[in-house]
N, C-alpha and C positions, 0 to 999 in steps of 0.2 A: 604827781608824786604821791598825795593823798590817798588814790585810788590804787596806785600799785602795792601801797603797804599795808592799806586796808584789805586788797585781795590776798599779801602773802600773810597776812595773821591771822585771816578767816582760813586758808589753808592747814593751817599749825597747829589753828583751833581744831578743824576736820579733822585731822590724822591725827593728835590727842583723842577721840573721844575712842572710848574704848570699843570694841567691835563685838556687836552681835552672835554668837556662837549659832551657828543653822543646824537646824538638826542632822543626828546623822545614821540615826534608827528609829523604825516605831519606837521603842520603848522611851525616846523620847519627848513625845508626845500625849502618851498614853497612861493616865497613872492607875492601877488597879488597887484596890483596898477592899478587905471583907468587913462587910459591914457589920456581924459578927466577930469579934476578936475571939473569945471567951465562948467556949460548945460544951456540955454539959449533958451525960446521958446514960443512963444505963443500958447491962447490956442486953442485945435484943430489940433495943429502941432505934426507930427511927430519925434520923436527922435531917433537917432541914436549915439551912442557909442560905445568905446571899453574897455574889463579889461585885463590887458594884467597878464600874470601867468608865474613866473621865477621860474623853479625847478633846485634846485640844481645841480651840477654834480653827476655822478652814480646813480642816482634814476629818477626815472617814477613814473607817474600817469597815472592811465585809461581814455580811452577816454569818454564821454559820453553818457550814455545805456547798459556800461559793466553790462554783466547778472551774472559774474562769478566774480568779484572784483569792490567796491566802485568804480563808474566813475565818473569823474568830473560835477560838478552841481551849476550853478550859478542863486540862486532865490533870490526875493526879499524877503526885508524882512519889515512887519507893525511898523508903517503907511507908505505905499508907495504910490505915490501920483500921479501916472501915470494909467496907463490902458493899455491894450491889451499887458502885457511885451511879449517879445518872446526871446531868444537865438539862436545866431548858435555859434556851438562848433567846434573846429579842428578835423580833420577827424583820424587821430595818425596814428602809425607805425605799421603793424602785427611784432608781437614778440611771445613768446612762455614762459612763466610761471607756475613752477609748471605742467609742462606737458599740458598747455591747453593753446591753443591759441587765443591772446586778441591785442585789439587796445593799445599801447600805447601811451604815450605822454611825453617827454624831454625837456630840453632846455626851448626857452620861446616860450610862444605860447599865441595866443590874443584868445578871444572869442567875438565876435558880437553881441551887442546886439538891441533892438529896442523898440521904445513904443509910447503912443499917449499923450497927455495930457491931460487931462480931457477939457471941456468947460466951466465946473464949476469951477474949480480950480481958486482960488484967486488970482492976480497979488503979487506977491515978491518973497522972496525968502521960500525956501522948502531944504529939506536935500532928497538925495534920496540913501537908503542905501538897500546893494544887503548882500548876504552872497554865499563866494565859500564853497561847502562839496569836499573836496580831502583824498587820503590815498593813499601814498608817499608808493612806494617800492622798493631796489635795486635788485641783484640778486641773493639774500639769504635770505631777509625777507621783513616784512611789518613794517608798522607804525601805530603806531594808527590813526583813521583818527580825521581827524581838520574841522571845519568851520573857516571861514577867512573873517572877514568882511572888504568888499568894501563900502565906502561913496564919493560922492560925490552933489555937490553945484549946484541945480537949480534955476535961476529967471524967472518964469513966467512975459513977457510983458505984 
């Protein structure tokens, strides 16, 4: 009798304890922040920045150009208020998925960005807002993929 009442309140205990929520897109996995908040520049001047990209443990993202799975992609997004943007992305890890071999990318990892400012660009402040496309995989599945929008705060002098 001991054992049967001690199994059904370890049951009650079980089904009380609150449940795990599982992911249910990249972007849940993936947290993006520019490590930059605050961009400051006149006009004519070059800009340089970084977004830095925190993946979860057990899951990867592609490197940038994968031909064979979403790779990471950092563009602006209108009204952007810059010129000539360019990116350089992390170069990743050769890994092997699903039998095909791809860059990956873990951990946290920055992405480099650059751009000009117009000349015509107004003196004050401007928002300048980017969008990351990711699709978070572990070693058994994928994720849906996410855009992840990045903003941060420019004063043109």
């Amino acid at each position: 009798m001991k054992r049967m009442l001690a199994a059904v309140l370890g049951l009650a205990l079980f089904a009380a304890l609150p449940a795990v929520a599982a992911p249910k897109g990249s972007g849940d996995v993936v947290k993006v922040t520019p490590r930059q908040k605050l961009l400051s520049a006149a006009p004519g001047q070059r800009l340089t920045f970084q977004v830095a990209v925190d993946i979860a443990p057990h899951w990867h993202l592609y490197a940038h150009g994968d031909t064979s799975f979403i790779g990471i992609d950092l563009d602006p997004v209108d009204p952007f208020p810059l010129e000539e943007y360019e990116a350089t992305y992390p170069a990743g890890t050769p890994g092997e998925f699903f039998g095909e071999t791809v860059m990956t990318l873990a951990g946290r990892q920055v992405i480099n960005a650059e751009a000009i400012v117009p000349e015509k660009l107004r003196k004050g402040a401007h928002k300048v807002k980017l969008s990351l496309t990711v699709q978070a995989c572990d070693d058994k599945m994928c994720l849906a993929p996410a855009t992840v929008p990045v903003e941060m705060d420019l004063t043109v002098k």
